[in-house]
C-alpha positions in Angstrom: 115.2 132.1 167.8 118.9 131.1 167.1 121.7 133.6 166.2 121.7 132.2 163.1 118.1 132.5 162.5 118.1 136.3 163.2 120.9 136.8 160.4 119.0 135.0 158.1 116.1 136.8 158.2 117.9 139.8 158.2 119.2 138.5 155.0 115.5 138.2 153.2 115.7 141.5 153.3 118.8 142.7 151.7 117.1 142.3 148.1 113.9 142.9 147.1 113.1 140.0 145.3 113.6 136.6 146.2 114.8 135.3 143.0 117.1 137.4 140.9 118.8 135.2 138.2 122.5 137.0 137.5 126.0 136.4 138.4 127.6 139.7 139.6 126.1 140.5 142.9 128.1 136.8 143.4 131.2 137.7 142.3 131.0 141.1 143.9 130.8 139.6 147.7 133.4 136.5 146.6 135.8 139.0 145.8 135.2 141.2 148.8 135.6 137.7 151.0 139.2 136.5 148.7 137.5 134.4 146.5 137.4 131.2 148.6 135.6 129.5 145.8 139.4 129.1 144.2 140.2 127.7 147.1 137.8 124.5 147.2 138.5 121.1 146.9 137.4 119.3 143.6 133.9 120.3 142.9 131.4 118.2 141.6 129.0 120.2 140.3 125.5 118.9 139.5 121.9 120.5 137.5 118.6 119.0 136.7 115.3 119.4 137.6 114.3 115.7 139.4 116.9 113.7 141.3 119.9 115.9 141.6 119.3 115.7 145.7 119.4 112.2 145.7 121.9 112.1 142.9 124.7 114.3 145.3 123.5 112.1 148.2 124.5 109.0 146.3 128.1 110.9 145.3 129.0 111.7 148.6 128.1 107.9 150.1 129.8 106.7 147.3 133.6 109.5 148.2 133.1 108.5 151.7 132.8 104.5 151.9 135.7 104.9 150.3 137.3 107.1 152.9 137.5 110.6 151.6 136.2 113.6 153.6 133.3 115.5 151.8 131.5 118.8 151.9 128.2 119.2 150.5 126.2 121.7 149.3 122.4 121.3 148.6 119.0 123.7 148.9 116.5 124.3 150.0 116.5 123.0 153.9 113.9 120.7 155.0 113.6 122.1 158.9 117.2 123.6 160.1 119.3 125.7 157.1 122.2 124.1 158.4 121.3 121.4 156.3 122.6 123.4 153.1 126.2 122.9 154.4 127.7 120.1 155.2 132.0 120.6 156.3 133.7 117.6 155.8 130.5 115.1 156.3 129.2 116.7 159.3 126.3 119.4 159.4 127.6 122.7 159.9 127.1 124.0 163.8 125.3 126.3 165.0 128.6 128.6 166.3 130.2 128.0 163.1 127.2 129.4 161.0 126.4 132.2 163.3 130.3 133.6 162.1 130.2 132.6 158.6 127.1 134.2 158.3 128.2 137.4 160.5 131.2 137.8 158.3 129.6 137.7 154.6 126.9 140.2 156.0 129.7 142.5 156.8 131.4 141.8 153.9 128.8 142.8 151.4 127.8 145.7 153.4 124.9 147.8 152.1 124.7 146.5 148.7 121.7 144.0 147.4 122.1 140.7 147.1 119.2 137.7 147.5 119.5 135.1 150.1 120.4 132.2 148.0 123.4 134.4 146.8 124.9 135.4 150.1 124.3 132.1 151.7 125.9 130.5 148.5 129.4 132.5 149.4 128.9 131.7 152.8 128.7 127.9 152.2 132.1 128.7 150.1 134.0 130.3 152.4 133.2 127.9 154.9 134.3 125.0 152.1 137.2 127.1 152.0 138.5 127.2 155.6 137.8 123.2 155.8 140.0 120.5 155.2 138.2 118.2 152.4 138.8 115.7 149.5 136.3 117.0 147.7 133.0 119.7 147.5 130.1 118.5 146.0 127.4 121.5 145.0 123.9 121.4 144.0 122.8 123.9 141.5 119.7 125.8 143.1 117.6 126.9 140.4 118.4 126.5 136.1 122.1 126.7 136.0 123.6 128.9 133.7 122.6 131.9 136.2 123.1 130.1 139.4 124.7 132.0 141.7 126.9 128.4 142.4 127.7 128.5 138.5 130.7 130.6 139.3 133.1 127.7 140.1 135.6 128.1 137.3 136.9 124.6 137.2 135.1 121.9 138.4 136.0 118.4 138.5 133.1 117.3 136.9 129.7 118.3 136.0 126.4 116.4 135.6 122.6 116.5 135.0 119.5 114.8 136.4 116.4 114.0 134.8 114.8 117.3 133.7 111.1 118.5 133.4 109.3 121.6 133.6 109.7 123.8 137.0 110.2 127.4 137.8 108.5 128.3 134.0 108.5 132.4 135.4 112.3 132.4 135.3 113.9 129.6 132.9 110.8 130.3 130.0 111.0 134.2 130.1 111.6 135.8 127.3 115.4 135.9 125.7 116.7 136.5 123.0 119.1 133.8 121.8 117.7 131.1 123.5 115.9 127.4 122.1 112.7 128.3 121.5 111.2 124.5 122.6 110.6 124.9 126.2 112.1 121.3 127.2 115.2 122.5 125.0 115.5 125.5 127.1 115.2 124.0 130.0 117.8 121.5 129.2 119.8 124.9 127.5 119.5 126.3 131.0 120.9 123.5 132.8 123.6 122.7 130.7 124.8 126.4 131.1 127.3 124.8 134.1 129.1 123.0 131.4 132.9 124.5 132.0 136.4 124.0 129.8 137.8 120.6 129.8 135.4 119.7 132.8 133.4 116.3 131.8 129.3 117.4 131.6 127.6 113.6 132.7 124.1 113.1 131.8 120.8 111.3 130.8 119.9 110.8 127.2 117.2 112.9 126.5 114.7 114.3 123.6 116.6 114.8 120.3 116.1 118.6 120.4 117.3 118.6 124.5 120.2 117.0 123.7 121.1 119.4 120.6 121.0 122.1 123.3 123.0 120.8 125.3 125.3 119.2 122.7 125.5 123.2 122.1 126.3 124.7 125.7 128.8 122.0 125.7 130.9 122.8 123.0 130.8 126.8 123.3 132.3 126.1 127.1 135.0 123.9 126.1 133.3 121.0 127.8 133.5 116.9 127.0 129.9 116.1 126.7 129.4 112.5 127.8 125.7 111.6 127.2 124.1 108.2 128.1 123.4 105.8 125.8 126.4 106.8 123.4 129.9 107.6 126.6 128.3 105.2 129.3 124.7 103.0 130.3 122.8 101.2 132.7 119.9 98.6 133.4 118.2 96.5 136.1 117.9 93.3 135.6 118.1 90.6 138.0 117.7 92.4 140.8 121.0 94.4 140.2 121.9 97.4 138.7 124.1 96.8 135.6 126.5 99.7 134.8 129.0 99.6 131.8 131.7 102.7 130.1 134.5 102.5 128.6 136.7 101.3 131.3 134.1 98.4 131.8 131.1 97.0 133.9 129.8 96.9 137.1 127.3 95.2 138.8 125.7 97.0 141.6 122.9 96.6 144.3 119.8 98.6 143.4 120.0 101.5 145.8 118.0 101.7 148.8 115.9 104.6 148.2 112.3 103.7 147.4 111.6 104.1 144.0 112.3 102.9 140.6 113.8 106.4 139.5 116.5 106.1 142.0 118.3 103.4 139.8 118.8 106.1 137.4 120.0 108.8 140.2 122.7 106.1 141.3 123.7 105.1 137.5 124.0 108.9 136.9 126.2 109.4 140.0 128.0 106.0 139.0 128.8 107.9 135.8 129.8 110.8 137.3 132.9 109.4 139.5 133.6 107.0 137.0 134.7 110.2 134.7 136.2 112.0 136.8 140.2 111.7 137.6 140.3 113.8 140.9 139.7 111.0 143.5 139.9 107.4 143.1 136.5 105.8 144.0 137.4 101.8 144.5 134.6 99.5 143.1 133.7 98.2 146.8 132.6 101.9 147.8 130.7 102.3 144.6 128.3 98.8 146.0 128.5 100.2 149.5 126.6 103.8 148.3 124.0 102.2 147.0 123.2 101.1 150.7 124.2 104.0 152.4 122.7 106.9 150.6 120.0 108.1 151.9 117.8 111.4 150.9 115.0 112.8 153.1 111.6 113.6 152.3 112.3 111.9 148.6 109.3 108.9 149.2 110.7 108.6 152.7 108.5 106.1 155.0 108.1 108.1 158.3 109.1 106.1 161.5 106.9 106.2 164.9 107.1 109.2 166.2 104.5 112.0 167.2 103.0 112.8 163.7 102.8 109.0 162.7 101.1 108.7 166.0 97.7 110.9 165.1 96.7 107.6 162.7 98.3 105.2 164.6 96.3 102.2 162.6 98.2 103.4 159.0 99.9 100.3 157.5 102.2 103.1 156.4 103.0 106.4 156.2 105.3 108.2 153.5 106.8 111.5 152.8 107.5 113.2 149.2 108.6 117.0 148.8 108.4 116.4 145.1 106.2 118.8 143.2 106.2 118.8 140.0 104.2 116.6 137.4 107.3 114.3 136.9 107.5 113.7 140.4 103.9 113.1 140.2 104.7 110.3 138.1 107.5 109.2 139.6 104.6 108.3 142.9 102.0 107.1 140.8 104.9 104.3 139.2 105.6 103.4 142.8 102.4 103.3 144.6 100.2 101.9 141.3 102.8 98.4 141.7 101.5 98.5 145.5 97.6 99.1 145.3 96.8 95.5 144.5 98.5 94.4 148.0 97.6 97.7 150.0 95.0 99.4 149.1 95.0 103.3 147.6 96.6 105.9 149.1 95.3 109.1 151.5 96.9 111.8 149.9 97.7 114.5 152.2 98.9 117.2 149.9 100.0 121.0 150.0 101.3 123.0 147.4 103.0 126.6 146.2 101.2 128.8 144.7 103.9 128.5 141.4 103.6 124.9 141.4 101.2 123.4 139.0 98.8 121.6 141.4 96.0 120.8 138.8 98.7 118.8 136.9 99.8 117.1 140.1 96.6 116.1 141.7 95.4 114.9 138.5 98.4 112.5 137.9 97.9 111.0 141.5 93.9 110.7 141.3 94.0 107.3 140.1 96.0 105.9 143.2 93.9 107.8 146.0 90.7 106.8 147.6 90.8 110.3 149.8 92.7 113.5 149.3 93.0 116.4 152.0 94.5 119.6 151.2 96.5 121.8 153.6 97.7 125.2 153.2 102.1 126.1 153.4 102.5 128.4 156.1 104.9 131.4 155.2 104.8 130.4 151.4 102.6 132.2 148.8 100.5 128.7 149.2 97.3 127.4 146.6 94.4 127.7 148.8 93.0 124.7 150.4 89.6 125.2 149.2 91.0 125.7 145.6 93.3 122.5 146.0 90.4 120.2 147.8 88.3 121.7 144.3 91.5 120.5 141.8 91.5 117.2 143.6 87.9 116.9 143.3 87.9 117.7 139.7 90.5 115.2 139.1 87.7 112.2 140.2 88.1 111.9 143.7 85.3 112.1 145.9 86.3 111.6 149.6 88.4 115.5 149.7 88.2 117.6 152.6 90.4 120.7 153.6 92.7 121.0 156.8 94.3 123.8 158.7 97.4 121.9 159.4 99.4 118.9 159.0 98.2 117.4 162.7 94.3 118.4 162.0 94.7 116.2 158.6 96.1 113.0 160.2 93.7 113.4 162.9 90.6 113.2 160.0 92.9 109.7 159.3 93.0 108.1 162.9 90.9 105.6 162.2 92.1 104.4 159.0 93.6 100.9 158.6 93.4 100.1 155.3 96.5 101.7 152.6 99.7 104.0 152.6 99.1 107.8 153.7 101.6 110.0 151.3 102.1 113.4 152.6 103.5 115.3 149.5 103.5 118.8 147.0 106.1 120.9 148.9 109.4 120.6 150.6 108.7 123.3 153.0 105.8 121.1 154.1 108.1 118.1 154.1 110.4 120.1 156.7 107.1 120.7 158.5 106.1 116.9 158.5 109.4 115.7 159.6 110.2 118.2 162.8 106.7 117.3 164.4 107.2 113.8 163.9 111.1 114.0 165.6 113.4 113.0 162.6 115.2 116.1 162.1 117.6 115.5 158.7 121.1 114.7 160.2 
């Protein structure tokens, strides 16, 4: 185990809960550290449920083609946490992290704070000592009591597609909150909104957008909603952007997936309105071929884990899970079943997540379906997920102990995709055994 492993879980432990949604324990440790978060370069700051992974991704390809140096800051990690922070386009080091972390431990001495909170200062402190043209930061869960909603003055702000997630702690019980529970989602996210900082987003449901519309003008911020302050469309085989400062045409992105047009119109959007950094046109078109995003319908290469069903035609990887993710696969791999065949589903899931939902949406594309348990995560049971898939209509399910048991019980399949998919942390798993470590 790595220094920096030992201090984070010594971390884990400094709070008893793993999720604590408030803002002071943050600004408690920032001030004990000199609040580097006034020291950062423009922030981009960026919400949403769906898509605001791949949306930062597309962002920082976009800042760098066109030269600039950029941090980023993103949750959860796939296999190493160094992936959370990124100094100036390269990975934070292992010496590097072993200090930062070291010093905010000292720093906040005895007193409580979760993990995503310290390691949240850490990441700023870090994007404080670094040289940079700009920070981008992805919100890690709702947004108005995220501990990275204390940045004061970001350059921008934006929003990805929204759905339902984390119901236990953005639908409790409040008192002067929307009522609808997509409006409170959407009240939840929009709760980054900040003075005279543009807030970029998707059009959404009438009663979504009124509570945004709301968080929007309470902070002070200029709400710029698609559809009404900016747009976009495919159509022969581009991606056609237009604002008021005028129209782009773009190459669809890279990233598999239909959805991912609206991540890169979305992060279009969000450098178009901002004034911080010039972003040249040419960089915009070179993103779009340069972002990448792992574990977001990812198509493994050889390696080890592809190697257990080595007759696959292919074999992709999804950490989504949610039901809009859900959808998001079945839209992709329904225009691909005539040409090659359903899909084995290899599929494990958090014991929060709503699996039933999940499996169900993806029974139609899947001829077999093996369940697998999350090590280390309060996990649905195999059994029980096997029993939601079968439920759902499909008939070939069988339960696995582990990721290399299941593709084993696939070796001799030659016919259709394998998806692994339902968790992140499984998605981590998937991609260390097969050797593709996120760089």
């Amino acid at each position: 185990m790595s220094g920096s492993d030992l201090i984070l879980e010594r971390m884990m432990t400094l709070h008893p809960k793993v999720i604590d949604l408030t803002l002071d324990r943050v600004h408690r440790l920032l001030a004990a550290l000199g609040n580097p978060e006034r020291r950062l370069p423009p922030v981009i700051h960026i919400a949403g449920t769906n898509g605001k992974g791949s949306t930062q991704a597309m962002i920082r390809a976009g800042l760098e083609a066109g030269g600039d140096k950029v941090h980023a800051y993103t949750s959860p990690h796939l296999a190493r946490f160094h992936e959370r922070i990124r100094l100036a386009g390269e990975l934070i080091s292992e010496p590097a992290l072993t200090a930062l972390l070291d010093e905010c431990v000292a720093a906040n001495g005895p007193d409580e704070i979760t993990f995503f909170e310290i390691t949240t200062c850490a990441a700023f402190l870090a994007f404080a000592r670094t040289p940079a043209d700009a920070a981008i930061i992805e919100v890690g869960l709702g947004g108005r009591l995220d501990a990275t909603n204390i940045i004061e003055t970001p350059t921008i702000c934006g929003i990805a597609a929204l759905g339902i997630d984390h119901k236990e702690f953005l639908l409790s019980p409040e008192d002067g909150v929307p009522a609808d529970p997509m409006a409170r989602i959407a009240f939840e996210k929009a709760g980054i909104a900040k003075a005279n900082a543009p807030l970029v987003t998707h059009d959404y449901s009438k009663a979504m957008e009124a509570a945004i519309a709301d968080q929007a003008r309470k902070a002070g911020a200029h709400w710029l909603p698609r559809k009404q302050s900016w747009d976009a469309a495919i159509y022969a085989g581009q991606l056609h952007y237009r604002d008021e400062a005028g129209k782009l045409s773009l190459p669809l992105p890279d990233m598999a997936g239909a959805h991912q047009a609206d991540n890169a119109a979305l992060a279009v959007a969000m450098l178009r309105h901002q004034t911080a950094i010039e972003v040249p046109e040419p960089a915009l078109k070179a993103a779009m071929k340069w972002a990448h995003w792992p574990a977001r319908l990812q198509k493994l290469s050889p390696g080890p884990l592809t190697a257990l069903a080595p007759n696959a035609p292919e074999i992709w990887l999804d950490g989504g899970h949610n039901l809009q993710c859900a959808e998001r696969l079945t839209e992709f791999f329904r225009s691909r079943t005539p040409i090659d065949g359903k899909l084995a589903i290899i599929c494990g899931m958090l014991a929060n997540k709503d699996a039933e939902g999940f499996t169900g949406e993806l029974a139609s594309q899947a001829d077999k379906f093996i369940a697998l348990p999350v090590p280390g995560h309060a996990h649905h049971l195999p059994d029980d997920l096997a029993a939601m898939a079968r439920t759902a209509g499909m008939e070939d399910v069988q339960a696995a102990p582990n990721i290399d048991s299941a593709m084993r019980l696939l070796a001799n399949r030659t016919k259709g995709p394998i998806l692994i998919c339902g968790s992140l942390y499984l998605a981590g798993e998937v991609l260390e055994a097969n050797g593709q470590l996120p760089d």
